[in-house]
N, C-alpha and C positions, 0 to 999 in steps of 0.2 A: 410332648408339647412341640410347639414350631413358630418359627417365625418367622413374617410376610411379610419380606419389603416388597417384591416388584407387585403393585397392589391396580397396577394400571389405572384405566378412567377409559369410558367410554364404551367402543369395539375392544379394547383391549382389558377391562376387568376382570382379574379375577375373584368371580363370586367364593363366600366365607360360605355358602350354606352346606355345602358337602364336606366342608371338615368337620363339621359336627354334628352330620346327619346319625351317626352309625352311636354318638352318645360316648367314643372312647376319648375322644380329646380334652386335656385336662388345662391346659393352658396355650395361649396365641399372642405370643410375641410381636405386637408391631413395631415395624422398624422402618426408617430410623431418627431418632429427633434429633436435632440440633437447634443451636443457638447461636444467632448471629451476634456482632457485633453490638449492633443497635438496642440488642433484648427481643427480636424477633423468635418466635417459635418455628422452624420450619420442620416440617415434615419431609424426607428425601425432597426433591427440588421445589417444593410447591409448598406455601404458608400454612400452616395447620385448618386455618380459618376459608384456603380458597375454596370455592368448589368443585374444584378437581377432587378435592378429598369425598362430598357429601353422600356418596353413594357407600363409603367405606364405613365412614361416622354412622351411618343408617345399620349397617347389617354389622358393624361391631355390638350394639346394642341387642340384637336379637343372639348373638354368638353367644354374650352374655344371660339373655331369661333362658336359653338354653342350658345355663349352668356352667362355661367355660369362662374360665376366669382371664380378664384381658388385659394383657402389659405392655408397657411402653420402653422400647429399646430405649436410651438416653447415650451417646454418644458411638462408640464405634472405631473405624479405622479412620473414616474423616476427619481431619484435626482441630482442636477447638474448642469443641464442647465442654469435656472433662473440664477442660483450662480454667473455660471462663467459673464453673464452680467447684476451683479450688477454696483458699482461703481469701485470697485476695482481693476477686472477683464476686465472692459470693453473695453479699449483698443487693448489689446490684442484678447478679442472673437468676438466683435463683428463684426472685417470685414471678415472671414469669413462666418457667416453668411447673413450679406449685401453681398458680393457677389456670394453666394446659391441661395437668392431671385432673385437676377436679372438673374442667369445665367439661370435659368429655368423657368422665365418668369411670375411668382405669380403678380396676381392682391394686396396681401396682406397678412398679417398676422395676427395670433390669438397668441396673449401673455399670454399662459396658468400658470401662477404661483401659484403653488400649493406645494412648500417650501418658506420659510422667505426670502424676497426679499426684501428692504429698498424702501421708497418713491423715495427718488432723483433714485436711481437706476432703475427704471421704470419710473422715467419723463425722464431720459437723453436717456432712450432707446425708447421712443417714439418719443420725438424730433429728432434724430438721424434717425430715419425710415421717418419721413415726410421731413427732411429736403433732404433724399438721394435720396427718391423717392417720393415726390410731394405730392401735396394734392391732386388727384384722387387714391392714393395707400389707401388701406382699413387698418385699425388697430382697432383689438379690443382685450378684454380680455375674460378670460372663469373664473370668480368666482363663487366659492358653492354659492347657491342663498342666504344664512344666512349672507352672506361676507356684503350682500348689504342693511341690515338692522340691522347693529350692532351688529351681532349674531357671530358663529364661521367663522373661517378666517383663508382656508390655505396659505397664499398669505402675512402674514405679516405685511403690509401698509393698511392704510385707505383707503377705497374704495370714501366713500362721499367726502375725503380731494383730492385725486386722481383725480375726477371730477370736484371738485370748482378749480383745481389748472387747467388741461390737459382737460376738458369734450369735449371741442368743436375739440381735435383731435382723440379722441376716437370716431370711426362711431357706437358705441354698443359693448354691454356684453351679450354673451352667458352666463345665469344663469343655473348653474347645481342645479337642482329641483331633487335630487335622492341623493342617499349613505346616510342615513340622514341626509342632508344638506335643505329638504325641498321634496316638493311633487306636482306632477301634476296633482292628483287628482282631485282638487279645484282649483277655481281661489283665494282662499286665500291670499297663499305664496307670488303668484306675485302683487295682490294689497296692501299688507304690503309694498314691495319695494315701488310702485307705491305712494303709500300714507306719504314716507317719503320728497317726493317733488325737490330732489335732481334728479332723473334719469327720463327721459322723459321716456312714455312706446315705442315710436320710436326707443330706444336704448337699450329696453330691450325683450332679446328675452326666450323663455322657454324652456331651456333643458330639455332634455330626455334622458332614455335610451332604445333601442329598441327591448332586451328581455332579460329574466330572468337570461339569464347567463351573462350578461354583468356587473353586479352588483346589490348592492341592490336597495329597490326601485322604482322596475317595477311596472307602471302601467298598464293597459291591454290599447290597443292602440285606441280601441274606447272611452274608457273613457279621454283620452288625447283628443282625436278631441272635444268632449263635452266641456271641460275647452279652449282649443282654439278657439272652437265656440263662448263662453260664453265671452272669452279674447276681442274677435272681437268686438262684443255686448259691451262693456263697455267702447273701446278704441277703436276709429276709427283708429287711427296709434299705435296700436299695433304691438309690432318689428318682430313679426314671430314665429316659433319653428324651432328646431334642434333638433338631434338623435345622440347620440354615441351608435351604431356603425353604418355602412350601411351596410353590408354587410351579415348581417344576419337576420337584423330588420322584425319585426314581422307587419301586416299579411304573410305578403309575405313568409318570411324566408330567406337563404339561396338561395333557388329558386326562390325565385322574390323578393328581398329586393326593390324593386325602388316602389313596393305595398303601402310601408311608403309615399312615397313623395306624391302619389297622394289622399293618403286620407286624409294629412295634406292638399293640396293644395285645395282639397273641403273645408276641415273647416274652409278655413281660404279665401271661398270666400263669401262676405256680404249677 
């Protein structure tokens, strides 16, 4: 899977249709939402509803009858978001963004919290996602992969207490294995989670990032397919990988980033 913030507009878009020409990509992360103050919906700098977005909104929808299921980052390193739907806040934030998801048609979402966030504050917003859109709607989270072995934790709340309490409506955690938060180098990191007995590896998937400038961390992307070969080989239901970012991810680059999907989708065949 992957996910596309720098999604441009105009000379500068990047078209979705070559991530899913080849049929191996399984989900497409949009990034990133926030929520202003007012109850505004914005999408990275620009209002969900401007038309800067209309050409993204268009061909998200065909990404989709293609069969790739389309998610909506919801917060991030930007500060704010998470905040405003904690408990305190939540009233007031959260229907505008339940109705963002639904107006534009998301299979699901990714609960990215990476400011202090309160437990109940993240069961209530989870509960409140299944219960408006059903148990086929996807939800998951994106924790530093340290989060998920008692290690650092931008996110605030207990991850293991998070899952004994919610696990079974959590579909999976994108593990960020980068910014030294952990590494993809090795299948180490992720068998540490794995061996704490709390998260199925079904549910856990190995982030990445897909080049050098995207933060710290990088590893060279054949040596990621090697630990996700290796991942395969040790866990039959192994949850997958992801990439922040696509649109520039390396071998490909900038000129072919959809290069990423398919030499993850080799590694990750038995």
């Amino acid at each position: 899977m992957v996910y596309h913030q720098s999604h441009g507009s105009g000379s500068d878009y990047v078209p979705l249709g070559p991530m899913v020409a080849s049929g191996r990509l399984t989900q497409l992360i949009i990034a990133a939402v926030h929520l202003t103050d007012d109850g505004r919906v914005v999408l990275n700098d620009h209002e969900h509803d401007d038309d800067y977005h209309d050409r993204l909104w268009s061909e998200l929808a065909e990404v989709q009858r293609a069969g790739v299921q389309a998610l909506a980052m919801v917060g991030g390193w930007a500060p704010g978001t998470t905040d405003k739907l904690d408990v305190e806040g939540f009233d007031r934030y959260y229907p505008p963004l339940r109705d963002f998801l639904s107006r534009h048609g998301f299979d699901g979402v990714d609960i990215d919290v990476e400011q202090d966030m309160s437990l109940p504050g993240v069961i209530g917003l989870i509960d409140a996602l299944r219960r408006d859109f059903g148990p086929e709607f996807v939800i998951i989270l994106a924790p530093v992969a340290t989060a998920l072995t008692g290690g650092d934790n931008l996110s605030g709340f207990d991850y293991e207490e998070l899952f004994r309490q919610r696990g079974s409506e959590i579909d999976w955690v994108n593990a960020q294995f980068y910014s030294g938060f952990g590494s993809a180098a090795d299948p180490s990191g992720y068998d540490a989670i794995i061996d704490r007995g709390v998260y199925p590896p079904s549910k856990v998937v190995l982030g990445v990032i897909g080049h050098p400038d995207d933060g710290s961390g990088y590893v060279d992307v054949a040596r990621v397919a090697g630990t996700v070969r290796d991942l395969c080989r040790r866990y039959p239901d192994f949850g997958g990988v992801d990439v922040w970012e696509y649109f520039r991810a390396l071998p490909g680059g900038r000129a072919e980033p959809w290069r990423w999907i398919d030499l993850m989708a080799e590694a990750l065949v038995p």
